[in-house]
Backbone as CSV, one residue per row, in Angstrom:
resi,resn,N_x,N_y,N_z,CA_x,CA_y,CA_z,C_x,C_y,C_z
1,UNK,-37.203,25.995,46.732,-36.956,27.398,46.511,-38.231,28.183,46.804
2,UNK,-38.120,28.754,47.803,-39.423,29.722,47.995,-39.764,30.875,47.279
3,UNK,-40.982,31.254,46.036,-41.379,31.862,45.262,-40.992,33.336,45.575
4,UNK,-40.118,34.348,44.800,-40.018,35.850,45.572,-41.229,36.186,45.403
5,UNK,-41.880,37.157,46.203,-43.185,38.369,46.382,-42.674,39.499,45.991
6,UNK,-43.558,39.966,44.927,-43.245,41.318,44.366,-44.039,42.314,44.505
7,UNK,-43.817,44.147,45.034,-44.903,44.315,45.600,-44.859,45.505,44.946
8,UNK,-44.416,45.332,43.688,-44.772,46.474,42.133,-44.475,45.602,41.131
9,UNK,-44.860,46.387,39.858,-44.957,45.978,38.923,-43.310,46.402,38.182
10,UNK,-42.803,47.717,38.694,-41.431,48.038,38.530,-40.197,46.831,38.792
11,UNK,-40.660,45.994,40.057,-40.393,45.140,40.662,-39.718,43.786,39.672
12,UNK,-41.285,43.195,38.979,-41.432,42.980,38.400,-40.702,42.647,36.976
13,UNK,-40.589,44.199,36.252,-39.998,44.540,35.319,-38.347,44.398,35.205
14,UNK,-37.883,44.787,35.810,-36.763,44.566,36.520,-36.186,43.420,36.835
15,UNK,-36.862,42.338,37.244,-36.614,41.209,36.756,-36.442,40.753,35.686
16,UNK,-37.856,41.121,34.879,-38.398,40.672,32.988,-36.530,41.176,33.036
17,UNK,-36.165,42.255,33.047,-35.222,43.006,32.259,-34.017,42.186,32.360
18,UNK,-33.608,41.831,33.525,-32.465,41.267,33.954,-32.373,39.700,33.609
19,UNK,-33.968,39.003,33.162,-33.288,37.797,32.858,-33.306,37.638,31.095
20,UNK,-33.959,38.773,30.441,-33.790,38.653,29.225,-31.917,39.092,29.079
21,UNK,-31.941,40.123,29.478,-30.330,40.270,29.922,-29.488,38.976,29.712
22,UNK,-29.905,38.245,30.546,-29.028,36.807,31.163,-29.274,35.915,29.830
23,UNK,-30.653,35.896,29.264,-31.083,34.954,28.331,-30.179,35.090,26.994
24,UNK,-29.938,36.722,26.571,-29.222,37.345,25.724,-27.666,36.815,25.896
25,UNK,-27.109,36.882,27.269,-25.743,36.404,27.485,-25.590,34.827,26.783
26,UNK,-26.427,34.542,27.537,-26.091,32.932,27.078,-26.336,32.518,26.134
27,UNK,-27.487,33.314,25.010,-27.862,32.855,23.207,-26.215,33.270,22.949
28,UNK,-25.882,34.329,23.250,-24.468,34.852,22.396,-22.886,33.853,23.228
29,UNK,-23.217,33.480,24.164,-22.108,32.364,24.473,-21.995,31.119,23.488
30,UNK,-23.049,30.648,23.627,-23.752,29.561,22.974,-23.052,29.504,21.637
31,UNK,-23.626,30.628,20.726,-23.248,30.974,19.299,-21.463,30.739,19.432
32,UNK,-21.080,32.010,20.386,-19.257,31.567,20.396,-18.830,29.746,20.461
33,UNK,-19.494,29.585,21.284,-19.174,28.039,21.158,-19.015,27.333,20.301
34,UNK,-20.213,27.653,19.339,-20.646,26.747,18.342,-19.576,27.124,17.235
35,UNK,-19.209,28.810,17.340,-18.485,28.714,16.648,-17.576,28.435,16.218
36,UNK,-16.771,28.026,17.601,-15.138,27.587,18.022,-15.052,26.368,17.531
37,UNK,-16.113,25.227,18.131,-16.472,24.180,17.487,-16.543,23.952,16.337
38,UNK,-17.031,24.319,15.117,-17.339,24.295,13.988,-15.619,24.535,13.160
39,UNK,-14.767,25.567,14.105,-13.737,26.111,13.569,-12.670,25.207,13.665
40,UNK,-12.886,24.423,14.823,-11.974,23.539,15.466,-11.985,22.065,14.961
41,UNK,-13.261,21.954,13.870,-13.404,20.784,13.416,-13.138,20.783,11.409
42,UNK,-12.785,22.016,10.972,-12.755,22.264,10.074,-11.269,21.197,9.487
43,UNK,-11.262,20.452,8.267,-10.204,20.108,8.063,-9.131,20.020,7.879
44,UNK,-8.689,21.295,7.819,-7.050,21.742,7.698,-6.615,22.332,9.460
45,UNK,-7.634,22.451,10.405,-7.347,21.943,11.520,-7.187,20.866,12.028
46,UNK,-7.842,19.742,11.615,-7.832,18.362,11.978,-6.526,17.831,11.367
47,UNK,-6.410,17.835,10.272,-4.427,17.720,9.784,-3.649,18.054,10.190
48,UNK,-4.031,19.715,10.647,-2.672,20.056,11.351,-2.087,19.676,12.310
49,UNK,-3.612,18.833,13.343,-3.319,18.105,14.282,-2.666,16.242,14.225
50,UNK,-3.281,16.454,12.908,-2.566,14.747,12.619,-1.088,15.300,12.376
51,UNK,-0.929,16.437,11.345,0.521,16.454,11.184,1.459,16.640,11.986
52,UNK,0.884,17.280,13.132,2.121,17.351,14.122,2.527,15.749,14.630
53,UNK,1.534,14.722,14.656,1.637,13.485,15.438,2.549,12.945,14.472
54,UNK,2.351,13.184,12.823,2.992,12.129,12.133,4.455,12.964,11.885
55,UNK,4.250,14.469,12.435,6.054,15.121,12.551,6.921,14.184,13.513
56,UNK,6.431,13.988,14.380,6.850,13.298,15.918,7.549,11.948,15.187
57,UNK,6.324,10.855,15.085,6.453,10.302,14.348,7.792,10.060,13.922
58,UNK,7.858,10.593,12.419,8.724,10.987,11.630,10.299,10.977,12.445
59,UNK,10.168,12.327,12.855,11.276,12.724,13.380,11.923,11.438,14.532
60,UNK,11.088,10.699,15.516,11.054,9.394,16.444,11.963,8.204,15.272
61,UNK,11.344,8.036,14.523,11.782,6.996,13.291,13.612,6.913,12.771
62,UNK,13.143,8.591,12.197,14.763,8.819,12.248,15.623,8.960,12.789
63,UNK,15.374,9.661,14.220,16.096,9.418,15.579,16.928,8.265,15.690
64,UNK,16.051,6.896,16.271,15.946,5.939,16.225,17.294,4.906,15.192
65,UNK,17.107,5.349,14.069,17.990,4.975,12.625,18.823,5.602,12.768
66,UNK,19.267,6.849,13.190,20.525,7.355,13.590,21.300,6.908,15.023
67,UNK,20.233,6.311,15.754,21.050,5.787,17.215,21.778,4.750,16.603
68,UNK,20.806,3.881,15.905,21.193,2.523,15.684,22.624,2.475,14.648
69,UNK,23.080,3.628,13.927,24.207,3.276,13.069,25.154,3.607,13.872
70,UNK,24.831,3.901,14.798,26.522,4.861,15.962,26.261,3.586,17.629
71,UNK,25.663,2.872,17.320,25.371,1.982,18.344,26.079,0.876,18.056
């Protein structure tokens, strides 16, 4: 990558500005992330996700016990 040449200090600045800009975007992405994460691991999310498997489950089981008495 060849170094840009800057031939002010406005130049310069303008950069500073635009990557604190960028630096700012991505601390506050970051944070969303973490937060989704944190939200997504909380335990009455994690059940809700077991409970749907053991609805399936469930519901598969009895299915199943109802084929078998008409079979």
């Amino acid at each position: 990558m060849i170094p840009k040449q800057y031939t002010s200090f406005e130049q310069i600045d303008q950069d500073l500005k635009i990557l604190k800009l960028q630096q700012d975007i991505d601390r506050e992405n970051l944070k969303l992330k973490f937060n989704e994460t944190k939200t997504s691991l909380y335990p009455t999310n994690l059940l809700g996700g077991v409970g749907g498997v053991i609805q399936k489950l469930v519901i598969s089981l009895i299915a199943s016990k109802f084929m078998k008495k008409f079979h």
